[in-house]
C-alpha positions in Angstrom: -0.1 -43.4 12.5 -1.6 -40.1 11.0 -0.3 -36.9 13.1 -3.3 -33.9 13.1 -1.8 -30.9 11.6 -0.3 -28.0 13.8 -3.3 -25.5 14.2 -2.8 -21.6 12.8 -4.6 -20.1 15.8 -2.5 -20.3 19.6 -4.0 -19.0 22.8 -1.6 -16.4 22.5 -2.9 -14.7 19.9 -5.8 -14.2 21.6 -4.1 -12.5 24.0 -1.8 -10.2 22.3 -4.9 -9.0 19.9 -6.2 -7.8 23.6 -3.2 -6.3 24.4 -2.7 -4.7 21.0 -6.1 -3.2 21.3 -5.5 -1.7 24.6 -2.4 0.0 23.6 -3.7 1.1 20.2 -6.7 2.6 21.3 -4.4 4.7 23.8 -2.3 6.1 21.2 -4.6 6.4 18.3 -7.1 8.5 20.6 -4.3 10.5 21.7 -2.1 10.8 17.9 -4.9 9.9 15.7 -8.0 11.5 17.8 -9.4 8.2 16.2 -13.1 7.2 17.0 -14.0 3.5 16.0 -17.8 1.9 16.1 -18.1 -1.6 17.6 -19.0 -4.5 16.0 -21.0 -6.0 17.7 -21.6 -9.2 16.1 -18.5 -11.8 16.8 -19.3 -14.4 14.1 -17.1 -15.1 11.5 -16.2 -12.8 8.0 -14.1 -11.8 6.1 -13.2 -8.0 7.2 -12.2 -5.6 3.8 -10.8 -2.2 5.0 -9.7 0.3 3.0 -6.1 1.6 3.4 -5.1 5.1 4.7 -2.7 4.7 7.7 -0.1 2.4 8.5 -2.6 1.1 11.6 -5.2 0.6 9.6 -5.6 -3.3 10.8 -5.5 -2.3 13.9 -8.0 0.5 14.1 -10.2 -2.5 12.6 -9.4 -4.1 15.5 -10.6 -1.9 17.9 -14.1 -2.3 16.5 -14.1 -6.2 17.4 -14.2 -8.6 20.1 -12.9 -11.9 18.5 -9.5 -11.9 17.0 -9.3 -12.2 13.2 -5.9 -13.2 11.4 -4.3 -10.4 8.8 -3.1 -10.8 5.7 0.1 -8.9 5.8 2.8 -8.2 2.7 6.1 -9.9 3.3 8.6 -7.0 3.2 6.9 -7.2 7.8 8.3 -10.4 7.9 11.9 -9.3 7.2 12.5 -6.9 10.4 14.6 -9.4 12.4 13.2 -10.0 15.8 10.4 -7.3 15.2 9.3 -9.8 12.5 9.9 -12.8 15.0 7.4 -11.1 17.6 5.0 -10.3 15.6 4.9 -13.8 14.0 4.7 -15.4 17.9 2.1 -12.7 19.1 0.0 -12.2 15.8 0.6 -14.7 13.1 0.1 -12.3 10.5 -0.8 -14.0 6.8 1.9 -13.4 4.4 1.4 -12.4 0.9 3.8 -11.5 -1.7 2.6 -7.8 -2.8 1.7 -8.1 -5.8 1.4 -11.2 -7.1 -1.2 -14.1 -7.2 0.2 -15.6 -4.1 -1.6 -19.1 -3.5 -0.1 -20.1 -0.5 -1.7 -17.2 1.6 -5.0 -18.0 0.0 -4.7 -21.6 1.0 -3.4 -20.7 4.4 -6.6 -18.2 4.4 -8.9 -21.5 3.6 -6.9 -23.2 6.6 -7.8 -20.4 9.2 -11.5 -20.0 8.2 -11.8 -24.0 8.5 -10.6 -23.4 12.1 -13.5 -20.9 12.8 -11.9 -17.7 12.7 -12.3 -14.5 10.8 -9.9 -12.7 8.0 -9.4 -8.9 7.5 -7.1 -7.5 4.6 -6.9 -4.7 2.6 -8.2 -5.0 -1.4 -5.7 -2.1 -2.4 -2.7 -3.5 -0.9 -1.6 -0.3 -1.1 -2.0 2.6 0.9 -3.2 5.8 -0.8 -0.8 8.3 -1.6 -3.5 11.1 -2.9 -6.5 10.3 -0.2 -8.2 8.5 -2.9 -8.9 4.8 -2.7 -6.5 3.3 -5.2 -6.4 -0.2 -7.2 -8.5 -3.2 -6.3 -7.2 -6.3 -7.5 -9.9 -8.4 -9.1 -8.5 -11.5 -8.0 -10.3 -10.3 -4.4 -13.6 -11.5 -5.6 -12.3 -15.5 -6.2 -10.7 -14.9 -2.7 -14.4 -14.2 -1.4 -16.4 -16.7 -3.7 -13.5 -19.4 -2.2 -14.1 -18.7 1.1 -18.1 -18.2 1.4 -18.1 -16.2 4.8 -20.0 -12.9 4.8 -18.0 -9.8 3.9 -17.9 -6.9 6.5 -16.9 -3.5 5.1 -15.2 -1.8 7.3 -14.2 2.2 6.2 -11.8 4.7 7.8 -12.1 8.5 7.1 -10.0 10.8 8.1 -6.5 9.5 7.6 -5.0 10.8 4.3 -5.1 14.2 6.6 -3.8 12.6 9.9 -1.2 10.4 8.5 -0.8 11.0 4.7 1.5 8.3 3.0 4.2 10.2 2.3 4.6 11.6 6.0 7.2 10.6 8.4 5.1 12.1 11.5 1.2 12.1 12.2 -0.6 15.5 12.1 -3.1 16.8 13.7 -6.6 16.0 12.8 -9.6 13.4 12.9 -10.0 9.5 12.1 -13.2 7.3 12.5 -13.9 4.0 11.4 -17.0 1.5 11.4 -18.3 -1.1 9.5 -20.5 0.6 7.6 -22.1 -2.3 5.0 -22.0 -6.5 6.1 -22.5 -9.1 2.5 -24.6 -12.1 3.2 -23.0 -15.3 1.3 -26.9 -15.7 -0.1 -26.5 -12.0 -1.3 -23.6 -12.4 -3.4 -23.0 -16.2 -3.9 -24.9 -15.6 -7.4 -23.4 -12.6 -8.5 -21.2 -12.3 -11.7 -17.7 -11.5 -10.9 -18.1 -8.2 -12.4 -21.1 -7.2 -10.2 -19.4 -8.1 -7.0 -16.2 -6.5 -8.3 -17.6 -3.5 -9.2 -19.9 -3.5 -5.8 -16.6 -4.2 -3.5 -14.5 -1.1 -5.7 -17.5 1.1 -4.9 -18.6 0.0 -1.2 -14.6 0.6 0.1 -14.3 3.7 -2.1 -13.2 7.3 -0.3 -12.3 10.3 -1.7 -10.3 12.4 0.9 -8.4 14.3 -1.9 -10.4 17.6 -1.7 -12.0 17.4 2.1 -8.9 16.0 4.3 -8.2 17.8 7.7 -4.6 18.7 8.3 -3.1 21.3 10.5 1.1 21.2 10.5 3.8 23.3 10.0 5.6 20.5 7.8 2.0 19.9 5.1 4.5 19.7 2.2 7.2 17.3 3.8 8.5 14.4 2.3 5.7 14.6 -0.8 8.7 14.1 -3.1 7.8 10.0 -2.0 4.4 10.7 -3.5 5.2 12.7 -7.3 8.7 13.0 -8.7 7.2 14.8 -12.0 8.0 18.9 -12.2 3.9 19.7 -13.3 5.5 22.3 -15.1 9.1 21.6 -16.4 8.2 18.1 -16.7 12.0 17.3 -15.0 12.1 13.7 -13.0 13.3 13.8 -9.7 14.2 17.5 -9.1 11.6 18.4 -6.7 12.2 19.5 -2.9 9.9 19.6 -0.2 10.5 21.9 2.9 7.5 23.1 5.8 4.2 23.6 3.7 5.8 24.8 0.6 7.4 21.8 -2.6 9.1 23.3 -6.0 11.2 22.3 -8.6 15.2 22.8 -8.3 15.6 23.0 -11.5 12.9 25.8 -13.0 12.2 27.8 -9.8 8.2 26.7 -9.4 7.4 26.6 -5.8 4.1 25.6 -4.5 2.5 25.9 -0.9 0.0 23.6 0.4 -2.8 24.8 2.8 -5.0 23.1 5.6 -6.8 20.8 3.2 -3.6 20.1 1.2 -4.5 21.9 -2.1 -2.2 24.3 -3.3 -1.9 28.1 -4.2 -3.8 29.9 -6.7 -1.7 29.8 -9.6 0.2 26.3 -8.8 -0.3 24.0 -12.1 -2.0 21.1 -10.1 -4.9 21.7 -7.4 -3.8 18.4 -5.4 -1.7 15.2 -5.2 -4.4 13.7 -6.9 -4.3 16.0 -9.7 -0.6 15.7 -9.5 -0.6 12.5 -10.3 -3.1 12.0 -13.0 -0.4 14.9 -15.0 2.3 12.5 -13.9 0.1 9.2 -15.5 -0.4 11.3 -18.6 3.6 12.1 -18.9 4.0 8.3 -18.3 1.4 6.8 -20.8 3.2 9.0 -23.5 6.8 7.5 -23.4 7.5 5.2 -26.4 9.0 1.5 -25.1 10.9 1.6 -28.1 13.3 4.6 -27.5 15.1 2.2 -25.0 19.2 4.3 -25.5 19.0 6.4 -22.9 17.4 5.7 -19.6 14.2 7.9 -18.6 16.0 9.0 -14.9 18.9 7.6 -12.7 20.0 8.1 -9.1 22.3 6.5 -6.4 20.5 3.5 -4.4 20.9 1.5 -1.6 19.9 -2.4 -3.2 18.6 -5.4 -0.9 17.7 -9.5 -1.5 14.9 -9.9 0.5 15.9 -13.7 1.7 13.1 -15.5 2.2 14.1 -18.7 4.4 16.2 -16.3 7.0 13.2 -13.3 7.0 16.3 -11.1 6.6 17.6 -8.6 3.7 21.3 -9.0 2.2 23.0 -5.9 1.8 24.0 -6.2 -1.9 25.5 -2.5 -2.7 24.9 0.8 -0.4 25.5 3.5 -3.3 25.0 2.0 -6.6 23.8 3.8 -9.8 20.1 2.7 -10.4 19.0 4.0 -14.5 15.4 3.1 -15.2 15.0 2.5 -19.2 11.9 2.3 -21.0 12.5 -1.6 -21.0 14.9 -2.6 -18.3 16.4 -1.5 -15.0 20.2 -1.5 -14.4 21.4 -1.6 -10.8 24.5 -2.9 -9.2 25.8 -4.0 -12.8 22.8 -6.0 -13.2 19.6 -5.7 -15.7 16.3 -6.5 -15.0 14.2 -6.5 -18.4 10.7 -6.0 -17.1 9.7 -8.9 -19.6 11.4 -11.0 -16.4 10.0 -9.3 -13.7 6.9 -10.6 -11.9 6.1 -7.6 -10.3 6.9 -4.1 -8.9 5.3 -2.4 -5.8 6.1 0.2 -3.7 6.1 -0.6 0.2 5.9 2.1 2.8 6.7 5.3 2.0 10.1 5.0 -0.4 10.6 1.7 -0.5 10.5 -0.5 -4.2 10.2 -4.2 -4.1 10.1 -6.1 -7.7 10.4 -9.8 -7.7 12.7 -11.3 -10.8 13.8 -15.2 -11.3 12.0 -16.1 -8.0 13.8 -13.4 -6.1 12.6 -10.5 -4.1 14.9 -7.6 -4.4 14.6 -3.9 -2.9 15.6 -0.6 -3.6 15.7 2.4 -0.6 17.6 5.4 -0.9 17.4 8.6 0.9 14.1 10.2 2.8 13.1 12.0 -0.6 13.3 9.0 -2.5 10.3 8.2 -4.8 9.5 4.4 -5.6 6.7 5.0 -7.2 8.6 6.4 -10.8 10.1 3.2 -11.1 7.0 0.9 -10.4 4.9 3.5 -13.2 7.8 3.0 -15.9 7.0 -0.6 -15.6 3.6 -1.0 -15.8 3.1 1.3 -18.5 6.0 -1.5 -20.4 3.5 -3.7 -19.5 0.4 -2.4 -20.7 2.2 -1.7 -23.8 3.5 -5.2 -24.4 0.2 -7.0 -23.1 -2.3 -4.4 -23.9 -3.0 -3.7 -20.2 -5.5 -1.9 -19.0 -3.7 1.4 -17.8 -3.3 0.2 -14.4 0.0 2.0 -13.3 0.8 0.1 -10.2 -1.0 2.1 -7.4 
């Protein structure tokens, strides 16, 4: 005798995307000053968003009246019991950032043959410059796979609210709506391309110039965001303190202003402009000159275990050196010929996956990921004539 498979949705779900929406519309009207649009329609779609806060999904939330299921990178699932109640209440997708990961496409295929709707972000990353960053083109199978109508729905305000590399909101405006809906007649003949390039330009925002932030702390924690010196072209000697970021090692010193563009005088206008310089500095390094590694500093290193949704402390100082080819941590080297991929989760944290493994390096609140996760792609473009994508 046949059993019927378990179902994805439980009543419960139901009722914590209520509750969520209650208590998020309290606290992002009050932190956020956060307006949302309704959606009125409660059919089923497939809900893009693009990615500026770390409630984005939420905030989409608060626009709808049916519950939709979120695809959600693993590194949530690996909180202990945070990850077990959000699992019970939510029953988040997961994906592994990053990769190709079939098993939350088909469990994506599972919940849409149930009758209910999906919402993800395209990036998978949020932005760290308030500009829209990498869409993966593998989105565009995802859609073609799952024929429902695609709802757009775009935040604004958030890069100034809640930059990436903050460790507090600020004060400032958000809004969100759905702003374009895609029939499955309108783009179930499109080329790839077309509905690429349509997706990349519908969830596109530029915040980088225009953002809204009033603080007393602007600058704080952007050593998360850029590790280059723009003009000793040092890695990793940068400090942040109130609304002013310099260099420790040639004396530069910067201060950021309301829209978060610096000084008169600073080399860079913006983080955006910061790091373009910084993608320039990277794109130039030979993979060749492999002797002596590009930067090093002291890490904290995790296994992210998969079957316990736990992280194994493997070292809590070790000596991390990044190499044009390789990274050595803990007396172990990763040649990025063997890693999968490299991402950078949150604000500081680096996740790269390696011989099936998911490991992950943290270190302290000015730690910046994002060095280590350039150095690699750029390996990889070189060695697989890429196409420039740095990682973010």
């Amino acid at each position: 005798m046949k059993h019927k498979s378990k179902k994805w949705h439980k009543a419960r779900h139901t009722f914590f995307f209520w509750l969520s929406k209650c208590l998020i519309r309290i606290y992002s009207g009050i932190v956020y000053r956060y307006r949302g649009k309704k959606f009125e329609d409660k059919g089923q779609y497939l809900f893009l968003y693009n990615h500026q806060t770390p409630l984005d999904q939420h905030l989409l939330y608060l626009s709808l009246s049916r519950l939709p299921y979120t695809v959600a990178s693993e590194d949530i699932f690996t909180i202990g019991g945070i990850s077990r109640f959000i699992c019970y209440a939510q029953a988040p997708i997961p994906f592994k950032k990053s990769e190709n990961d079939f098993a939350a496409v088909k469990t994506c295929v599972r919940i849409v043959k149930e009758g209910y709707s999906i919402a993800l972000s395209p990036e998978g990353n949020r932005t760290f410059t308030g500009e829209t960053v990498h869409i993966k083109k593998s989105i565009v199978k995802l859609i073609k796979l799952l024929r429902l109508p695609v709802a757009f729905f775009i935040i604004r305000g958030g890069y100034g609210v809640m930059p990436r590399y903050a460790k507090k909101p600020r004060k400032g405006k958000m809004s969100g709506s759905i702003e374009k809906v895609l029939a499955y007649e309108a783009y179930k003949d499109m080329s790839d391309d077309d509905l690429y390039e349509l997706i990349r330009q519908t969830l596109y925002v530029d915040e980088s110039e225009t953002s809204q932030c009033r603080s007393a702390k602007k600058a704080e924690y952007m050593e998360n965001a850029v590790y280059l010196c723009p003009s000793c072209k040092s890695v990793g000697t940068l400090a942040s303190k109130g609304n002013a970021i310099g260099c420790k090692r040639c004396g530069l010193k910067g201060y950021v202003n309301e829209r978060l563009q610096f000084n008169d005088g600073f080399p860079v206008k913006n983080l955006k402009k910061w790091t373009a310089l910084q993608n320039e500095w990277v794109n130039a390094l030979s993979a060749e000159e492999t002797e002596r590694p590009i930067f090093s500093e002291i890490v904290t290193v995790r296994k992210l275990l998969r079957d316990k949704s736990v992280k194994q402390m493997l070292a809590k100082e070790a000596e991390a050196r990044a190499y044009a080819d390789r990274l050595e941590v803990d007396g172990k080297t990763f040649y990025y010929r063997d890693v999968s991929a490299m991402t950078v989760c949150g604000r500081k944290r680096l996740d790269f996956y390696c011989a099936n493994e998911t490991f992950q390096l943290t270190a302290s609140d000015r730690f910046c990921a994002l060095k280590y996760v350039n150095l690699y792609y750029h390996y990889k473009n070189i060695k697989e004539d890429g196409d420039g994508f740095l990682g973010i």
